[in-house]
C-alpha positions in Angstrom: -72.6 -13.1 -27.0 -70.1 -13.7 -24.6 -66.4 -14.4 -26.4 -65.9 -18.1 -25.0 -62.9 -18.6 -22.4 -60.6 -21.3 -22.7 -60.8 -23.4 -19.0 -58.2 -22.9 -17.0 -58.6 -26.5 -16.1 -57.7 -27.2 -19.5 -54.5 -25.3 -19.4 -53.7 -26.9 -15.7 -53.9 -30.4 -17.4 -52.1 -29.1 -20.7 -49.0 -28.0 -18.1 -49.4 -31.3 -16.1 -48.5 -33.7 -19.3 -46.3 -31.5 -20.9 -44.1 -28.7 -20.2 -42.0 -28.8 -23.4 -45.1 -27.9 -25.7 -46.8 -26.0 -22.9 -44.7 -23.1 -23.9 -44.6 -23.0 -27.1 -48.7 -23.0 -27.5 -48.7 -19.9 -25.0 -46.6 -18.5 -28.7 -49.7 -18.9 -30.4 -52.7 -16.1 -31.1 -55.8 -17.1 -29.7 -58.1 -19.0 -31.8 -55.0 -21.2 -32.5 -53.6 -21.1 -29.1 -57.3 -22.8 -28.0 -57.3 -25.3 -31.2 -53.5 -26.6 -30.8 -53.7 -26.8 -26.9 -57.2 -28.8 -27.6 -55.7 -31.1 -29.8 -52.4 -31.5 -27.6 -54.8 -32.8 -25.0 -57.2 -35.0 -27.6 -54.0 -36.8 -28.7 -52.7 -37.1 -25.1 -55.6 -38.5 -24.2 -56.1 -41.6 -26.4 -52.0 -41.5 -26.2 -52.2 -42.6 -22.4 -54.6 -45.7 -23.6 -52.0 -47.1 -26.1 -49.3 -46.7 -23.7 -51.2 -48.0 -20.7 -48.9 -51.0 -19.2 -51.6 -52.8 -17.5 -54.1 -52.9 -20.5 -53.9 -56.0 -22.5 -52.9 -55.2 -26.0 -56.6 -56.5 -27.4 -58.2 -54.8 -25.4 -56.3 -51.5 -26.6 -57.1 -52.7 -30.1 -60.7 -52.6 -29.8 -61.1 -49.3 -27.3 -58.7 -47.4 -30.0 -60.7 -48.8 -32.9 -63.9 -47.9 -31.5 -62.7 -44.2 -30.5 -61.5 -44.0 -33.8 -65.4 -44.7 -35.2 -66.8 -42.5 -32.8 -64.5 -39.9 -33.9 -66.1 -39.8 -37.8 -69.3 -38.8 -35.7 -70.5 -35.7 -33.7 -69.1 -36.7 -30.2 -71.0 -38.1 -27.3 -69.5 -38.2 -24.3 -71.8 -40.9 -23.0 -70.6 -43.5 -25.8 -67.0 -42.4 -25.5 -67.2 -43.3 -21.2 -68.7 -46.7 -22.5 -65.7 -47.4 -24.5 -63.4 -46.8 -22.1 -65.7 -49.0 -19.7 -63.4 -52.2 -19.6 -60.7 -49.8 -18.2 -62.1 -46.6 -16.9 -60.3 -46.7 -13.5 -56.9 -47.0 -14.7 -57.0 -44.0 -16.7 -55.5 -40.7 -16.0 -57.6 -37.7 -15.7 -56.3 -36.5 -19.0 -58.0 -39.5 -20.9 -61.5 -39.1 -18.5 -62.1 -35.8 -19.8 -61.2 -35.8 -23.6 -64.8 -34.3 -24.1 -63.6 -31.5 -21.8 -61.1 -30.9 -24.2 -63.5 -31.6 -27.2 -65.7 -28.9 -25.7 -62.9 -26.1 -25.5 -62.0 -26.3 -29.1 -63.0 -23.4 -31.3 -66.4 -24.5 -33.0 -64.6 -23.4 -36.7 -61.4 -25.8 -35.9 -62.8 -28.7 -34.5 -63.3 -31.0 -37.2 -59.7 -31.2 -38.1 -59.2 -32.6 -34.7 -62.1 -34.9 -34.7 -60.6 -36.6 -38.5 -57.2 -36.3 -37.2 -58.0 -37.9 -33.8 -60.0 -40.6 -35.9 -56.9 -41.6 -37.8 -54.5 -41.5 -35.2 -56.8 -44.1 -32.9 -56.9 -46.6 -36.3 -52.8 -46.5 -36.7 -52.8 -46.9 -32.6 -54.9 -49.7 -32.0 -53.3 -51.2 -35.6 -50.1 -51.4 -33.8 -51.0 -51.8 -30.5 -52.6 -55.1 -32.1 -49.1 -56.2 -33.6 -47.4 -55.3 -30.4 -45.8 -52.7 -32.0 -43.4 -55.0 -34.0 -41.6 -53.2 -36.4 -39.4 -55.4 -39.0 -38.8 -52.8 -42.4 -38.3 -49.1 -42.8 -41.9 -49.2 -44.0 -43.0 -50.1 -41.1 -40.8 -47.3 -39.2 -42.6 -44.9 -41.4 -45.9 -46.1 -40.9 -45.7 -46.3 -37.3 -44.4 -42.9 -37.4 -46.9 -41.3 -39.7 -49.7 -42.2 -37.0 -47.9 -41.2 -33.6 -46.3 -37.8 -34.9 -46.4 -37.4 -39.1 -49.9 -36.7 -38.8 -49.5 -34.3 -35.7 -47.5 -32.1 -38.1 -50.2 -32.4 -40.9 -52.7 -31.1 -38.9 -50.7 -28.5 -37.6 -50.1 -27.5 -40.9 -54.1 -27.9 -41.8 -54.5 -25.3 -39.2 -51.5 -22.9 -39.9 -53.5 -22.6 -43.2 -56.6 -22.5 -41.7 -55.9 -19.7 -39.0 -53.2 -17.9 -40.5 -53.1 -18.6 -44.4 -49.4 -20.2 -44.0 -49.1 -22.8 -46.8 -46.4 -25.6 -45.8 -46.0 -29.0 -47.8 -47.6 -32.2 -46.1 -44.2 -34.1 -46.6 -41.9 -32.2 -45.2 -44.9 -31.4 -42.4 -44.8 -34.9 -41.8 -40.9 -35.5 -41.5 -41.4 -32.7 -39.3 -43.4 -34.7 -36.9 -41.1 -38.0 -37.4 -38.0 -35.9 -36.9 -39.4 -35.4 -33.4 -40.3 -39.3 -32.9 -37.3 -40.6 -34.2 -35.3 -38.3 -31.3 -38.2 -40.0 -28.7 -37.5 -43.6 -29.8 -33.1 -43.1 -29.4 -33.9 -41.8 -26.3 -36.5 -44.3 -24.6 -34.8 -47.3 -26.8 -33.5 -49.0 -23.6 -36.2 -48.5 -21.8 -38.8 -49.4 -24.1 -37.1 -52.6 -24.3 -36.6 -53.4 -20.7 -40.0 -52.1 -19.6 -42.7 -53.2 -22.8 -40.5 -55.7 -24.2 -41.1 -53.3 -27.5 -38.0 -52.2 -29.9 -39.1 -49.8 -32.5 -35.9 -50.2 -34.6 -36.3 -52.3 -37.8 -34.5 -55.7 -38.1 -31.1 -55.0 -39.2 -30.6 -51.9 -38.2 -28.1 -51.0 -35.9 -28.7 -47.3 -33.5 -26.0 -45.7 -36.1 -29.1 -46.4 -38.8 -31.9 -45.0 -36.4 -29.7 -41.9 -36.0 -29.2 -41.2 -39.7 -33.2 -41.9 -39.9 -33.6 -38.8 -37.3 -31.4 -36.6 -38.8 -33.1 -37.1 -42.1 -36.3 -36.7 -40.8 -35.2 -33.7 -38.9 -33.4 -31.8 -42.0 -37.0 -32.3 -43.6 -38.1 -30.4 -40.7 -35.3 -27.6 -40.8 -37.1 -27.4 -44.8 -40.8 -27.3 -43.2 -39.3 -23.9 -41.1 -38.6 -22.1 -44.1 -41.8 -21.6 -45.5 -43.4 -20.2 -42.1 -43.1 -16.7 -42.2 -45.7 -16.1 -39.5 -43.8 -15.2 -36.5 -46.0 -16.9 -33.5 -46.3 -20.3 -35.7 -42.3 -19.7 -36.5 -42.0 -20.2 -32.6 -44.1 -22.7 -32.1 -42.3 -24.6 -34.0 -38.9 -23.8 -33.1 -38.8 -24.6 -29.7 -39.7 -28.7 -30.1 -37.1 -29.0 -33.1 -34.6 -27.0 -31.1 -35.1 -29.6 -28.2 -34.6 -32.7 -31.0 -31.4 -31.6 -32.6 -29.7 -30.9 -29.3 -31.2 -34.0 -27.6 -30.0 -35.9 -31.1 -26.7 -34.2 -30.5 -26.2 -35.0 -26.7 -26.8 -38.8 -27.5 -24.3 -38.5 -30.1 -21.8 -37.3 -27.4 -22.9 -40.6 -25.5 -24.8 -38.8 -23.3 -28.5 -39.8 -22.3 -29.8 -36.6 -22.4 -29.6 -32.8 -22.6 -29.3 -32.1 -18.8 -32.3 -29.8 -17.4 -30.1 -26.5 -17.8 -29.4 -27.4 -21.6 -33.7 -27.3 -22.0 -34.0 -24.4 -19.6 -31.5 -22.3 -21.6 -32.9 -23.6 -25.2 -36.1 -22.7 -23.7 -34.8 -19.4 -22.8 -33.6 -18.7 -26.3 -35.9 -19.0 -28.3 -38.3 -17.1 -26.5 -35.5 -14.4 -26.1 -35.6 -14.1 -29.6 -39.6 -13.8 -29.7 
């Protein structure tokens, strides 16, 4: 039989919604090159539904919730294009084909993505429901464990999986928050201005959302250490290269690293491949 291709249309999409990880998948041997590019687009997709500006915030609840059920199931397409009925036309192309992207995930892989998918849908439409309102630290970290923790413990699920690398699931997760934390300095302004959403607990003042990120992120510098795989080492270099200098450059009062900063990180880590 025929060794099955990954679509080209999939890798199109992948580079369309995101550049920064585009790269480091291409660092990846095959079978998990095809899983982690599948999942990038799985998440992306339901990603693009809790984000969506113009979809009331109930609405999102119940789609998510649903996605999240059909999830613990074998996937039907059919069902999952009902769902999405009430708001079908405003979705991106990314979020109209998740069973594309379903469909071009290794057999062997796949149900790591379909439990992890599952969970990430509940914690979405959860929040989504309580219009993202986060008052405590635990709520921080709860929020966090949905939208990125759980990203890095299915990453490490599969490092295991495809390449026998053992990490631990806390430090996998800070990993993953490290990365978020970095996201929510940056768009904090924004998020504000344009949702009307602050992700910063009551009390805390941007000084205390930095310390979280660095905390989260030296969690992540620990995750490193026990990769000894080379590909999976770069994988994960590049995104936690990109957080500590984007930490860094906000630090320095700046917005952002400027587009030669991410060419040249770019550059070196794949230098050093």
């Amino acid at each position: 039989m025929a060794k099955k291709v990954f679509p080209k249309d999939a890798i199109r999409v992948l580079k369309d919604t995101s550049r920064t990880f585009y790269i480091p998948i291409t660092f990846l041997q095959k079978e998990l090159k095809h899983t982690v590019a599948s999942a990038y687009l799985v998440f992306r997709a339901i990603d693009e539904i809790e984000d969506h500006e113009q979809v009331d915030n109930d609405v999102k609840y119940d789609i998510l919730m649903k996605v999240s059920e059909l999830f613990k199931r074998t996937f039907n397409e059919e069902e999952y294009l009902q769902i999405l009925g009430p708001v079908k036309e405003k979705m991106p192309e990314v979020t109209l084909r998740l069973g594309d992207w379903l469909e071009a995930c290794p057999k062997d892989s796949r149900p790591f993505i379909m439990n992890s998918t599952s969970e990430m849908a509940f914690g979405m439409a959860k929040w989504a429901k309580a219009n993202w309102q986060i008052h405590t630290r635990d709520d921080l970290d709860d929020y966090t464990y949905y939208v990125a923790g759980l990203v890095g413990v299915l990453l490490s699920d599969l490092w295991e999986w495809g390449a026998n690398v053992k990490t631990d699931r806390d430090l996998a997760i800070g990993y993953g928050r490290g990365l978020q934390a970095v996201n929510i300095l940056r768009n904090e302004q924004e998020d504000l201005e344009e949702r009307g959403v602050s992700f910063v607990p009551d009390g805390w003042t941007r000084a205390d959302l930095f310390e979280y990120a660095e905390e989260n992120l030296a969690k992540a510098d620990e995750y490193m250490k026990s990769i000894h795989k080379r590909s999976i080492l770069l994988f994960c270099r590049l995104p936690l290269a990109l957080a500590h200098k984007s930490l860094k450059a906000m630090q320095e009062g700046r917005e952002k690293m400027t587009r030669t900063e991410v060419e040249q990180t770019v550059e070196e880590i794949q230098v050093d491949k």
